[in-house]
C-alpha positions in Angstrom: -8.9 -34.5 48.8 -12.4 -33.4 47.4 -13.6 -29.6 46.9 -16.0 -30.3 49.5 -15.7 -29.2 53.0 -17.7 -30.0 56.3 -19.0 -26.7 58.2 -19.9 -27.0 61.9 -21.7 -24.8 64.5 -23.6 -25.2 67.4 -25.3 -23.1 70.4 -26.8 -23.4 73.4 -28.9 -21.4 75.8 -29.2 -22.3 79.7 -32.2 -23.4 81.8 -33.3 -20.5 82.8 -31.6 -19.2 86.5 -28.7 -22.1 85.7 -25.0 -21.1 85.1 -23.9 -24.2 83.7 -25.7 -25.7 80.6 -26.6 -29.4 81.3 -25.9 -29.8 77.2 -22.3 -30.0 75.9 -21.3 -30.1 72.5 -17.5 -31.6 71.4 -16.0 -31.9 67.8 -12.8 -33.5 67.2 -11.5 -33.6 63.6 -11.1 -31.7 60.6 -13.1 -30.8 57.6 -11.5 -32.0 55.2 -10.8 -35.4 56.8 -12.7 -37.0 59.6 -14.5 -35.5 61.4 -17.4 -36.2 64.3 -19.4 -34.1 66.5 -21.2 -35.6 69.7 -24.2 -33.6 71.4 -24.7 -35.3 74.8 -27.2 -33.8 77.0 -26.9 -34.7 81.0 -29.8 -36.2 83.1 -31.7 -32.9 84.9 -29.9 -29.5 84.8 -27.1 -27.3 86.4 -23.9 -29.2 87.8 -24.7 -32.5 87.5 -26.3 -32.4 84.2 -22.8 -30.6 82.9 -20.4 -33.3 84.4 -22.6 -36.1 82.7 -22.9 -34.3 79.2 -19.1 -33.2 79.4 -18.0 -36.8 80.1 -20.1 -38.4 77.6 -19.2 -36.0 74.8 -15.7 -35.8 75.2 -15.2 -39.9 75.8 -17.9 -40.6 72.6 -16.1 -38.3 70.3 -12.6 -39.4 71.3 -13.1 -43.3 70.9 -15.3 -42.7 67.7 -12.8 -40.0 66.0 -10.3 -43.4 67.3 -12.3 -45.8 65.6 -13.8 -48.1 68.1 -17.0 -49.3 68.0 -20.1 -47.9 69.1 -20.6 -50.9 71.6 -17.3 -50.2 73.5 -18.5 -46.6 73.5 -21.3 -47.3 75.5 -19.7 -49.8 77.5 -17.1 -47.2 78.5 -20.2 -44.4 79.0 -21.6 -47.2 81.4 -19.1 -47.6 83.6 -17.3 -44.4 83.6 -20.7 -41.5 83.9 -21.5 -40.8 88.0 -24.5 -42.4 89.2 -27.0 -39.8 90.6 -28.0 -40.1 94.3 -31.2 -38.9 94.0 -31.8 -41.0 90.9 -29.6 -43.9 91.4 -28.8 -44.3 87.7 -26.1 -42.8 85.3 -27.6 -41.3 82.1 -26.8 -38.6 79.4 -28.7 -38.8 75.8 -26.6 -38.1 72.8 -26.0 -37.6 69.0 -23.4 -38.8 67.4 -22.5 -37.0 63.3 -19.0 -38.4 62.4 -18.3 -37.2 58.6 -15.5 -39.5 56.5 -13.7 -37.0 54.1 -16.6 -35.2 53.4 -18.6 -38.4 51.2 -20.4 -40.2 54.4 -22.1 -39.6 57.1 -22.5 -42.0 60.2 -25.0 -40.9 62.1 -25.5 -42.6 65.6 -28.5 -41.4 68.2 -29.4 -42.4 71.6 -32.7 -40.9 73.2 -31.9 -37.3 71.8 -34.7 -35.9 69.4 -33.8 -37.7 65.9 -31.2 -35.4 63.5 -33.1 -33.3 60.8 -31.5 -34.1 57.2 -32.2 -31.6 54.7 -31.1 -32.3 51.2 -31.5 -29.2 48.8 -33.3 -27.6 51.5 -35.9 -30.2 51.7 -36.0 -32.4 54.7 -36.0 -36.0 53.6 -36.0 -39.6 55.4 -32.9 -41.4 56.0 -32.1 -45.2 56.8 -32.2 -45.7 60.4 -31.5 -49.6 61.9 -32.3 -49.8 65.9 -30.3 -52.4 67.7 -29.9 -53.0 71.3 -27.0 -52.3 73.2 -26.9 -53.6 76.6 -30.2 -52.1 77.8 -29.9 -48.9 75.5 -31.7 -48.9 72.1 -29.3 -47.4 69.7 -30.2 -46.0 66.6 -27.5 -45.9 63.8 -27.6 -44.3 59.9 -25.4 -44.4 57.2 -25.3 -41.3 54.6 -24.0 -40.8 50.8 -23.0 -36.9 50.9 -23.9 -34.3 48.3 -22.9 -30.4 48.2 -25.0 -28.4 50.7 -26.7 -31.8 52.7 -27.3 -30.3 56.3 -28.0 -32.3 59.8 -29.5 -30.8 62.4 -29.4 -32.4 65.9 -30.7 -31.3 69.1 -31.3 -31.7 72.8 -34.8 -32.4 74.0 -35.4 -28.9 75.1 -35.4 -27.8 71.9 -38.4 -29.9 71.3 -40.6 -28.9 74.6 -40.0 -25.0 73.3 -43.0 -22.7 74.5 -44.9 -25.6 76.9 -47.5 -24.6 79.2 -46.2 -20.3 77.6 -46.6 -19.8 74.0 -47.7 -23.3 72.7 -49.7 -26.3 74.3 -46.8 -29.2 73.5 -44.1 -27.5 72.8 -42.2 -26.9 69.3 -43.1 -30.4 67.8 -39.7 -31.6 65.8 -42.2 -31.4 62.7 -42.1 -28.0 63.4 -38.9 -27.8 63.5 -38.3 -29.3 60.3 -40.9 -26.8 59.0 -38.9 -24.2 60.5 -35.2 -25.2 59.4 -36.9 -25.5 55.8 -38.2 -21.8 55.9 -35.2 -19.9 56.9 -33.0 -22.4 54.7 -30.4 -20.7 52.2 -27.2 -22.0 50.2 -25.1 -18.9 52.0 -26.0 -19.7 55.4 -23.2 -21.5 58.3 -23.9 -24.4 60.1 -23.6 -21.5 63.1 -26.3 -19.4 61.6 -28.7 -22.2 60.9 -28.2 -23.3 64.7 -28.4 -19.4 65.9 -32.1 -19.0 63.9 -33.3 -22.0 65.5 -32.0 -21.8 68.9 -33.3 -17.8 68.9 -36.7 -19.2 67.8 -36.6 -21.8 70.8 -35.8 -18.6 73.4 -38.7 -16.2 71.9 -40.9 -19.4 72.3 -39.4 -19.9 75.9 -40.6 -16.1 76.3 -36.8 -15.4 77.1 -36.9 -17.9 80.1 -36.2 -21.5 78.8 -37.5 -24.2 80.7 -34.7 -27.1 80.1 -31.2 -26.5 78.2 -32.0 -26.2 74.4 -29.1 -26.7 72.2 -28.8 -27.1 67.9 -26.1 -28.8 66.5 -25.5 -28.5 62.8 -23.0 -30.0 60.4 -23.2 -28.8 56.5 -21.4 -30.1 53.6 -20.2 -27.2 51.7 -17.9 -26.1 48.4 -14.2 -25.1 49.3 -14.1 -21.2 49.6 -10.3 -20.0 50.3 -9.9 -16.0 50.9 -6.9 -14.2 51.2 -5.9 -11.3 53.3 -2.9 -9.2 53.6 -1.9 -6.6 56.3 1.2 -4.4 56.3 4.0 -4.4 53.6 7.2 -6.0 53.8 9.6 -5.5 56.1 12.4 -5.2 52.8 10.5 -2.8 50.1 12.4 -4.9 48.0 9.7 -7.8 48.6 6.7 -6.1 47.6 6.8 -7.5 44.1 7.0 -10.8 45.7 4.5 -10.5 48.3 1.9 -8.8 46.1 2.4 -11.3 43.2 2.0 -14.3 45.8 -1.0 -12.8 47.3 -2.8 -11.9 43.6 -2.1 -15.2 42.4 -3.9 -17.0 45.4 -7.3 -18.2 44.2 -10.5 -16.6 46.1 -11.7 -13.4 47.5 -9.1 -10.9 48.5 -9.0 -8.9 51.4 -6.4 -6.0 52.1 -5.6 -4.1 55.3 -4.2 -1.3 56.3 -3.1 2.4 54.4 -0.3 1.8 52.7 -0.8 -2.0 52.0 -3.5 -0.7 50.0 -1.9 1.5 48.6 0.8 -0.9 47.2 -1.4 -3.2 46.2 -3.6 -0.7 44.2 0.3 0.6 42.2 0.8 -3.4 42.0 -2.7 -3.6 40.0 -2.2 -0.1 38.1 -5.5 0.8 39.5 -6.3 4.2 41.9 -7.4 3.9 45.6 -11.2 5.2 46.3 -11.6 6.2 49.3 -15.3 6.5 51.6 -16.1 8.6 53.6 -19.1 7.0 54.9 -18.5 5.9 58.8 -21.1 3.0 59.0 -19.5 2.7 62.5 -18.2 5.7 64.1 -15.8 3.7 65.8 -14.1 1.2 62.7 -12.9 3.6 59.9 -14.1 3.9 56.4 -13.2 1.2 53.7 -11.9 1.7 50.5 -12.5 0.3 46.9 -9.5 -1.0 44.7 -10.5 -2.7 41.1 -10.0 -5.9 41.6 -9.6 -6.4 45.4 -13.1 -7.5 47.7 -12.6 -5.8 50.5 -10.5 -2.8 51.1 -10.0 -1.8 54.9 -7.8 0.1 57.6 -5.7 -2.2 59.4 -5.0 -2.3 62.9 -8.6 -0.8 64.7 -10.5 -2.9 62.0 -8.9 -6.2 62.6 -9.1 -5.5 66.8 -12.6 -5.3 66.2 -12.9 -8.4 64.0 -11.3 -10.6 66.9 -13.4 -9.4 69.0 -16.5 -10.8 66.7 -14.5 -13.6 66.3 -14.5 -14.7 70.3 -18.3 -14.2 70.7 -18.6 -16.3 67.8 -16.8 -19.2 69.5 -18.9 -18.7 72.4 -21.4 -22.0 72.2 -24.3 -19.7 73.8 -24.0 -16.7 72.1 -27.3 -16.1 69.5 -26.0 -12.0 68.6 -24.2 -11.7 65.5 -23.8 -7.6 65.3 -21.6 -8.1 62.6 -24.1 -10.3 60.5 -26.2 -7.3 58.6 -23.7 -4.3 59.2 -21.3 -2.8 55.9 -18.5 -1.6 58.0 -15.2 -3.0 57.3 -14.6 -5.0 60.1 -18.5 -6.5 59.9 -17.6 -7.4 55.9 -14.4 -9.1 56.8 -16.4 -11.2 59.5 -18.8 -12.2 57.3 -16.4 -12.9 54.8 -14.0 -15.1 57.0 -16.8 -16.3 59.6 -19.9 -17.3 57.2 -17.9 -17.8 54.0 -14.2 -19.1 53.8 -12.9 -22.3 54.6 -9.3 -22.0 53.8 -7.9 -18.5 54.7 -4.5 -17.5 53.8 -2.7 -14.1 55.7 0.0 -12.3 54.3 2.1 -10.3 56.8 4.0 -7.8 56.2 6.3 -7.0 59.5 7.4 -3.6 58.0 7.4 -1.2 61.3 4.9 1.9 60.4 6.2 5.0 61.2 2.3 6.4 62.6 2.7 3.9 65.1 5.5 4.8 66.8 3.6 7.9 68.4 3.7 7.2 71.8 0.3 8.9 72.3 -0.8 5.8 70.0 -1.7 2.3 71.6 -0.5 0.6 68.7 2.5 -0.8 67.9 4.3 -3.9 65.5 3.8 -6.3 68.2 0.0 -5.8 68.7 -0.8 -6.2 65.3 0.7 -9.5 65.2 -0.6 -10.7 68.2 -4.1 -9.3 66.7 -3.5 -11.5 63.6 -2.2 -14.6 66.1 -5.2 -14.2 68.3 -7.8 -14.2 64.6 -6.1 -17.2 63.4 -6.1 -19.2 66.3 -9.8 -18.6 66.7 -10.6 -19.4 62.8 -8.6 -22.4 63.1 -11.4 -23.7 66.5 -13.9 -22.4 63.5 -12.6 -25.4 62.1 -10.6 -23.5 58.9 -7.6 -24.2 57.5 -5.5 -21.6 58.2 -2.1 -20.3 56.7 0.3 -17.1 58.2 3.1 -16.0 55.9 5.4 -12.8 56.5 6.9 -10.9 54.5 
């Protein structure tokens, strides 16, 4: 296994006045194996167009994560998609990125704009061999990886941005490219760099898109791990233990809640500063401990995080409230979210007496569910995630 790791991200915004987006994104995989994304966008809009994308993506990624070649793939997207009765034919476009632990790319595109490669920031040209199969032209790439290489691919209304509104022929992929080059930075996700460019496609759409417009992106990035622990062990006796597991952990560290912080601060012979400065009146101060990151409450911080963390899974959501804000429970977003890509918790299940006020709507249970619910939607961030209690 190498240090590198393979981000993904996508989002999507409807047609306007359609429920269903006629664009479907699937990723099978995980980073530090295999992994392939497939962008399939259905012929026309609403219903139809979302049974045709969902069939081709999820049958594409399944036989191509299986290893079967790309001419069975069509063959099967042939004879398997619904013809369309007013069109008579059977068609969804689609962009194929499958990653092999983290050191090639295969890229393989059928009628969907071509992917956007940037390479230190800098969009550059890759190899690209057309071959026919059946009646479909194919075209297929092969990649060498390197730290921070980025690949952009998109549906076609991503491309006709602003016709006959803001701009003449729409948002040229050239400008794109320009685009993606501009708002570039090491830091950024593969979600962010989707998020800019899809929000650029709506504000060009004047808020009212004119076809489904979704950005896929896949970016090769260094391993980040971050640790967080919430609550102290259910045996005071463990504290040593927990604390000197959680210290030696390599990357950024993260504690939770009162008196976790508390131990951890007597652990590190260091004092607990507390702030009093409610950047959200709602998500309590955080705190600063010499050598700890991030120093927050527990329980209301972490609700709050899941929370950001399910409208970040949502394929067309382009708000990120959390992306520019210093409370806690924005930092530990952007931390987790944007940054890590292994992410180790440490529970403690020791019962906290403030929580057994029944006026209170907390309780032990909630806050593991809370930490259940955050790594289970980390993990469809495509992290590694480990849970250990104490």
């Amino acid at each position: 296994m190498n240090n590198l790791w393979t981000d993904t991200g996508y989002v999507s915004i409807n047609k306007n006045g359609e429920q269903l987006c006629g664009d479907k994104v699937e990723i099978i995989g995980t980073a530090d194996d295999c992994l392939t994304l497939v962008l399939a966008d259905g012929l026309g809009s609403g219903v139809k167009a979302n049974i045709l994308s969902t069939l081709t993506s999820k049958i594409l990624c399944t036989m191509i994560d299986a290893g079967m070649s790309i001419e069975d793939c069509v063959d099967t997207i042939v004879k398997t998609l619904p013809v369309c009765q007013v069109r008579k034919v059977a068609y969804s476009t689609f962009t194929i990125i499958h990653i092999e632990h983290n050191d090639t790319a295969r890229i393989i595109q059928f009628d969907n704009p071509n992917v956007i490669f940037l390479r230190d920031g800098k969009s550059v040209d890759y190899p690209i061999v057309s071959r026919m199969i059946g009646d479909k032209t194919v075209l297929e790439s092969t990649v060498s990886l390197q730290l921070d290489d980025t690949f952009i691919a998109m549906s076609d209304g991503a491309i006709y941005a602003g016709v006959g509104k803001t701009l003449n022929f729409g948002w040229q992929r050239e400008n794109i490219v320009d685009f993606s080059e501009a708002i570039f930075d090491w830091s950024m996700s593969a979600k962010t760099i989707s998020t800019m460019i899809v929000d650029e496609c709506n504000s060009l759409y004047e808020g009212e898109p004119g076809d489904d417009t979704t950005i896929a992106c896949v970016k090769i990035k260094k391993r980040n791990p971050v640790n967080l622990m919430i609550g102290p062990p259910s045996d005071p006796k463990d504290v040593n233990m927990m604390m000197n597991l959680f210290f030696s952990k390599e990357g950024a560290k993260i504690v939770c809640g009162g008196t976790t912080s508390t131990l951890a601060a007597q652990f590190l012979g260091k004092p607990v500063n507390t702030s009093i400065d409610y950047c959200d009146p709602e998500i309590p101060p955080i705190a600063y401990v010499e050598g700890i990151d991030l120093v927050t409450e527990g329980v209301i911080t972490i609700s709050r995080v899941v929370e950001y963390a399910k409208a970040y899974l949502s394929s067309n959501d382009i708000s990120a409230p959390w992306a520019n804000r210093k409370d806690g429970a924005a930092q530990i977003a952007q931390m987790l979210f944007e940054k890590a890509t292994d992410i180790n918790f440490f529970v403690g299940k020791a019962i906290n007496p403030a929580h057994q006020n029944p006026n209170l709507p907390i309780n032990f249970g909630i806050k593991i569910r809370l930490i259940q619910e955050l790594a289970e939607c980390l993990e469809k961030m495509g992290k590694h995630i480990k849970v250990s209690y104490f």
